[in-house]
N, C-alpha and C positions, 0 to 999 in steps of 0.2 A: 617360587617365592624368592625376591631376593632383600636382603637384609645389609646394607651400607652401614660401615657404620662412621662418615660423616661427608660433608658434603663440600670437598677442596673443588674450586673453580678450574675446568680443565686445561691447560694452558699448552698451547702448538702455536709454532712459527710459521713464518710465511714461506718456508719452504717448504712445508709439509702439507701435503693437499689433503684434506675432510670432506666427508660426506655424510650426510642424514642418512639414514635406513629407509624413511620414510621418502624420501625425495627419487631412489630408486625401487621402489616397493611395486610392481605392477609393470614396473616399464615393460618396453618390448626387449628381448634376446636376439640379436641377430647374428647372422651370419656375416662376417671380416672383409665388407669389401663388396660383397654380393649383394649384402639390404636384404636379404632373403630370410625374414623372422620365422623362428623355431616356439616363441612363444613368448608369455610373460614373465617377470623374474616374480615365481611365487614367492622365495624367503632367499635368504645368504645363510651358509651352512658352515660354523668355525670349529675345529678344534683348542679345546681347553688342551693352554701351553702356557708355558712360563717365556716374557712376562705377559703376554695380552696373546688372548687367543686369536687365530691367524683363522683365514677364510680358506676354504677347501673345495668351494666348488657352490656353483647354483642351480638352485632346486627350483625347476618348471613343473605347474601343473595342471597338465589340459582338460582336467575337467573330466563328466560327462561320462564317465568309465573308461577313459583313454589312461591309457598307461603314461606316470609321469616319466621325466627325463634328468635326470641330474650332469649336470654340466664339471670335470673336475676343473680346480682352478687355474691347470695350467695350460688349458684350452679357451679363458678369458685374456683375452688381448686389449679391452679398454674397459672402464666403468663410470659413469657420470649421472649427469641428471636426464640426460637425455634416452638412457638406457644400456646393454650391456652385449658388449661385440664381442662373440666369441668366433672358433676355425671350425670347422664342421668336424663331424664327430670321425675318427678315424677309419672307422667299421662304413663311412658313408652314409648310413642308418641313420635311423634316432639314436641319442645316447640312451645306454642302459638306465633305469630307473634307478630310483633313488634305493639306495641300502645303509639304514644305520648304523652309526660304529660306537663305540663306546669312547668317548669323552669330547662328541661332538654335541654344538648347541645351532640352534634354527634363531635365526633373531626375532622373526614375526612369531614362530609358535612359542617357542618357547621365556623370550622377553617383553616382547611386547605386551601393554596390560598387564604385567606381574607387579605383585604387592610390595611396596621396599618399606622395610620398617627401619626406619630413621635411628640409628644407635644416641646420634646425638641429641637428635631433638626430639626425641621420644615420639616419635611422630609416624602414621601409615601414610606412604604417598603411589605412586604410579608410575610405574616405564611406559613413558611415551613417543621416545623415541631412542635412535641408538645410534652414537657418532661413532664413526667410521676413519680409521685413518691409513692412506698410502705411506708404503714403508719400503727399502729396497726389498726388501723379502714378500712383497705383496699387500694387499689389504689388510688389517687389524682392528679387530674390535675396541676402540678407547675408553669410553664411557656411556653410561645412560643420561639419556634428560628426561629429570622427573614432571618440567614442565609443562603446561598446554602445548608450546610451542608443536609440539611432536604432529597432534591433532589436526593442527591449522596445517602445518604442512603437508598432510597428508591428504588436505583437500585442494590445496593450492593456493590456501592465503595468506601468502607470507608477508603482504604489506601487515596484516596486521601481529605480525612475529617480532614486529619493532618495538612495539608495545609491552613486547613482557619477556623478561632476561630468563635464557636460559638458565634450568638448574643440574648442572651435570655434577655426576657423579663419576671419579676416574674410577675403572673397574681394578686399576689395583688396589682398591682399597674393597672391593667386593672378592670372597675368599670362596672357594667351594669348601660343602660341609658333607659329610654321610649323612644320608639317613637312616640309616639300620634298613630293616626290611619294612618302612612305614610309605611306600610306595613303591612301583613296577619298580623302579629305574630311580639313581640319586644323582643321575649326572644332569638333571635339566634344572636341579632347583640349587638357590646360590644363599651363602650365608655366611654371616661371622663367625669367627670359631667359639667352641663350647666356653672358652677362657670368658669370653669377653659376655658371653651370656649369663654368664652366674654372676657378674660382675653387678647386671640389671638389677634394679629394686624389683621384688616380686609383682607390687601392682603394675608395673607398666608391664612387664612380661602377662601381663592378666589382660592388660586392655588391649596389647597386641592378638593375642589370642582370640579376642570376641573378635577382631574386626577380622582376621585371614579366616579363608577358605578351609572347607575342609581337610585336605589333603595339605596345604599349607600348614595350616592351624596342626596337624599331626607330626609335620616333619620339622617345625619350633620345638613342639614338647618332647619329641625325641630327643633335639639334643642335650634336651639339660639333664645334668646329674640329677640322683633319688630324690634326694632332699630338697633340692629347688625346686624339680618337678610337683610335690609334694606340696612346698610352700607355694604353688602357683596356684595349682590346683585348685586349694581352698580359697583362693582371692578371686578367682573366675568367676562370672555369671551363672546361674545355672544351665542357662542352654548348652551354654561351650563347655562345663564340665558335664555334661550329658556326652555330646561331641567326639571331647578327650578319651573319657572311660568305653566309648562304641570303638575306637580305633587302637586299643592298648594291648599288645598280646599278654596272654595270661600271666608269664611270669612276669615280664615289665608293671604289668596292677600288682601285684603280691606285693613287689617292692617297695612300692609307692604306697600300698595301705598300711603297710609297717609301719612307717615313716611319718603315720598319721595319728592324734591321739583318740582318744575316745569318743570325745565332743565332735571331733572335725569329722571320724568317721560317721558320725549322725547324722549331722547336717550334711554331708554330703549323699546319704542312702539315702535320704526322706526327699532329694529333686531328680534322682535315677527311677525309670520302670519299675515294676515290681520283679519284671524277669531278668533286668541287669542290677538292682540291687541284690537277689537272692545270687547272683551266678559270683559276686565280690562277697557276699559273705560266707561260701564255701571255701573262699582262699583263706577265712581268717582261722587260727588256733582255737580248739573247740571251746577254752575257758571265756576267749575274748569275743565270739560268734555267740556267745548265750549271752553273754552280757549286753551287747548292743541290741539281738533281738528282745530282750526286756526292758532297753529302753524306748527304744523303736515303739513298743505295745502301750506303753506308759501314756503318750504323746496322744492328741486329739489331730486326729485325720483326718487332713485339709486335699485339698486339687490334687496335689501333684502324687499324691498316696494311689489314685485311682488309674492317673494319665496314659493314656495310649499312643502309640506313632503310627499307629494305622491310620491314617488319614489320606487324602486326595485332596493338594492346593491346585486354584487354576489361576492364568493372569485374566487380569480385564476384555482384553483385544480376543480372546477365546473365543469363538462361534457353537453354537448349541452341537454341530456336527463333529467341531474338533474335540469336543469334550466330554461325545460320545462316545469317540476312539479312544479318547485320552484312558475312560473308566473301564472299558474291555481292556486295555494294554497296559492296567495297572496290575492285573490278578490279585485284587483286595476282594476280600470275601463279600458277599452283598452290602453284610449289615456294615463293613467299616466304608461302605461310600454310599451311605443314606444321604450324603451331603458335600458338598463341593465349597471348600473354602475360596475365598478370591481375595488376591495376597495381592503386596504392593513390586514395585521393580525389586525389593531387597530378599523378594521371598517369604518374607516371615510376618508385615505388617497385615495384619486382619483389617480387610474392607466391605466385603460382605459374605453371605452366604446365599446356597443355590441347592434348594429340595433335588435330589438327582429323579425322584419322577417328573418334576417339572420338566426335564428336558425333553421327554415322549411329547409334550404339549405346545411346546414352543418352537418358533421357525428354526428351522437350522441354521440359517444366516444370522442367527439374531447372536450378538455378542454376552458374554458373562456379564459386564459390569450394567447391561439393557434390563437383563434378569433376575440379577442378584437382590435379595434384601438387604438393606445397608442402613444404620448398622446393624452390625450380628450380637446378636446377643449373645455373650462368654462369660465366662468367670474367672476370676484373676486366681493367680497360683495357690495364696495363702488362702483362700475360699475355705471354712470350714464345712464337714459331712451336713450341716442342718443349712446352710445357707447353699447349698450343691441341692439339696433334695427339695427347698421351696424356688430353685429356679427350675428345675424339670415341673414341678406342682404348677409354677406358673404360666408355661409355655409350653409345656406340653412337647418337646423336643425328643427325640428317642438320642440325639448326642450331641452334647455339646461342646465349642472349644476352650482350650484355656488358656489366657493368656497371662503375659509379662504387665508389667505397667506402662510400657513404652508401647502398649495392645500388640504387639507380635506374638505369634498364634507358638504356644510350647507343644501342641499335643490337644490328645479330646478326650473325654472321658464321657461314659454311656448309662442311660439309664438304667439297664441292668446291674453295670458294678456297683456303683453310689448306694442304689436302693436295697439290693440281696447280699453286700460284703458284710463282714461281721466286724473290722476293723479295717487298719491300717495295712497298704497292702505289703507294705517290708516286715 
């Protein structure tokens, strides 16, 4: 993830020569003189330094179970668009393969495609590319472009590059953040400091959240203090506070349901599992855990009182064969993949569904979206128990999904819960 927080135009003279990431991405590596190519330049590898991280060396990789190669930087003798001339490796060999170090970044894996949430413009955009600039000290990382631009050049059509101004980002204004322990590793994800994140109004820190990634979306709400975190929380959609509270370690939730009042803790248990609201109200004070479960009982119990994440989504382009491996390589128990949701590019938009015995009956080449019924018949979140039990009456479903109002699929719930619970399942 990286997090800008605005968007100053990057400005270099004509003395200083720049390069796209994308315009060297793929080239050939060769050997100094010889022409004799060792491979393609898979990514550029920098150490984070003050003030702009410096390149340490290129990362070849051949593929195919061949051991890659890492190139150090002081074995590259040119770089341009034409590709990357290094000396051969001293050993005569291959260079030794690649070893990571800590507070090094990859620009293709680890930039490239990452999410920038716009401090200024309150806004999600995209690294699409990475300018590069010669320094006497070697190459440096100067900024990203949030632009298409990145795109086109990375197919080769830069006449149409004329057409639409770069949006770069100088990376001094992009800061590294920790993340506590809310991924492997905090040196590949970039962001503002905590200052400037509490600074955000709650909602937008809410609507940044629905749109990042998992792991993204984890190492945002990591850094905000209790109370903002808290404040955020309850302004978030319920998928992404679903999300949030799956990634929170135990004591970080304690904190944060503190921080929450009685109401907030309500509505927030009635759009969690029944097995991650029940695991949040063992953290509360027993005076405060009896009181919510009596309100919690109080309430008529709708969808998301029942919901499950046992499910199996497939995409469209899926063939009856791939999605017979898909359902052995899930290890969901039979009954939670009586059924095969089929979701949109975003993952979550419900298009159709797919009987999983149908697939014993259908060609194997035959795609999901060929098979699928469309549409699926769901039930929206706020569904109450009587309107949940005359859509099983009427379809005869053993499970069905449940959706948002935007139809992205939150979860399923099953014949059996709806019809044998006794209540509410918090």
């Amino acid at each position: 993830m990286t997090i800008a927080m605005n968007h100053p135009n990057q400005e270099r003279s004509n003395e200083t020569r720049a390069l796209y990431f994308s315009r060297v991405f793929k080239k050939p590596v060769r050997i100094e003189g010889k022409g004799r190519k060792l491979g393609k330049a898979s990514d550029i590898v920098f150490a984070l330094q003050e003030p702009l991280p410096k390149a340490v060396g290129v990362y070849i990789d051949h593929g195919w179970g061949n051991p890659n190669e890492f190139v150090p930087w002081d074995c590259v003798r040119s770089m341009n668009e034409k590709g990357i001339q290094v000396i051969p490796s001293p050993s005569g060999a291959l260079y030794p393969p690649f070893k990571d170090q800590p507070g090094w970044i990859l620009a293709d894996k680890h930039l490239m495609g990452r999410t920038i949430l716009d401090i200024d413009d309150r806004d999600i955009e995209v690294v699409n590319d990475v300018l590069l600039q010669e320094t006497e000290g070697g190459w440096v990382l100067a900024a990203v472009d949030a632009s298409f631009n990145g795109w086109l050049r990375k197919w080769g059509l830069l006449s149409l590059t004329n057409l639409i101004k770069d949006d770069l980002i100088a990376w001094k204004w992009v800061q590294p953040l920790s993340l506590e322990d809310t991924l492997a590793t905090d040196r590949l994800q970039l962001s503002v400091t905590k200052e400037q994140l509490h600074d955000m109004p709650t909602e937008d820190l809410a609507d940044a959240l629905e749109e990042l990634s998992g792991e993204e979306q984890a190492a945002l709400f990591s850094a905000l203090e209790t109370q903002k975190a808290a404040e955020t929380l309850t302004e978030a959609e319920p998928r992404a506070q679903r999300q949030i509270i799956a990634s929170l370690r135990k004591e970080r939730a304690q904190t944060i349901l503190a921080s929450l009042s009685t109401p907030q803790l309500v509505d927030l248990l009635t759009v969690l599992p029944h097995e991650d609201a029940e695991e949040l109200l063992e953290l509360l004070p027993d005076g405060r855990r009896q009181r919510i479960h009596a309100l919690l009982s109080e309430r008529e119990a709708t969808a998301l009182d029942f919901i499950s994440q046992d499910y199996l989504t497939v995409d469209p382009p899926l063939t009856v064969l791939q999605a017979k491996a898909k359902v052995i390589a899930s290890g969901l128990d039979y009954h939670d993949i009586s059924y095969l949701y089929v979701v949109g590019p975003d993952g979550k938009s419900l298009l159709g569904v797919v009987d999983s015995r149908q697939l014993l009956l259908e060609q194997d080449a035959a795609t999901m979206e060929e098979v699928m019924t469309s549409p699926a018949v769901a039930a929206e979140s706020d569904a109450i128990r009587e309107d949940l039990t005359a859509l099983f009456g009427k379809y005869h479903y053993r499970m069905i999904p449940v959706v948002d109002p935007e139809d992205r699929i939150l979860g399923v719930i099953s014949y059996n819960d709806v019809m044998t619970s006794a209540g509410p399942r918090a």
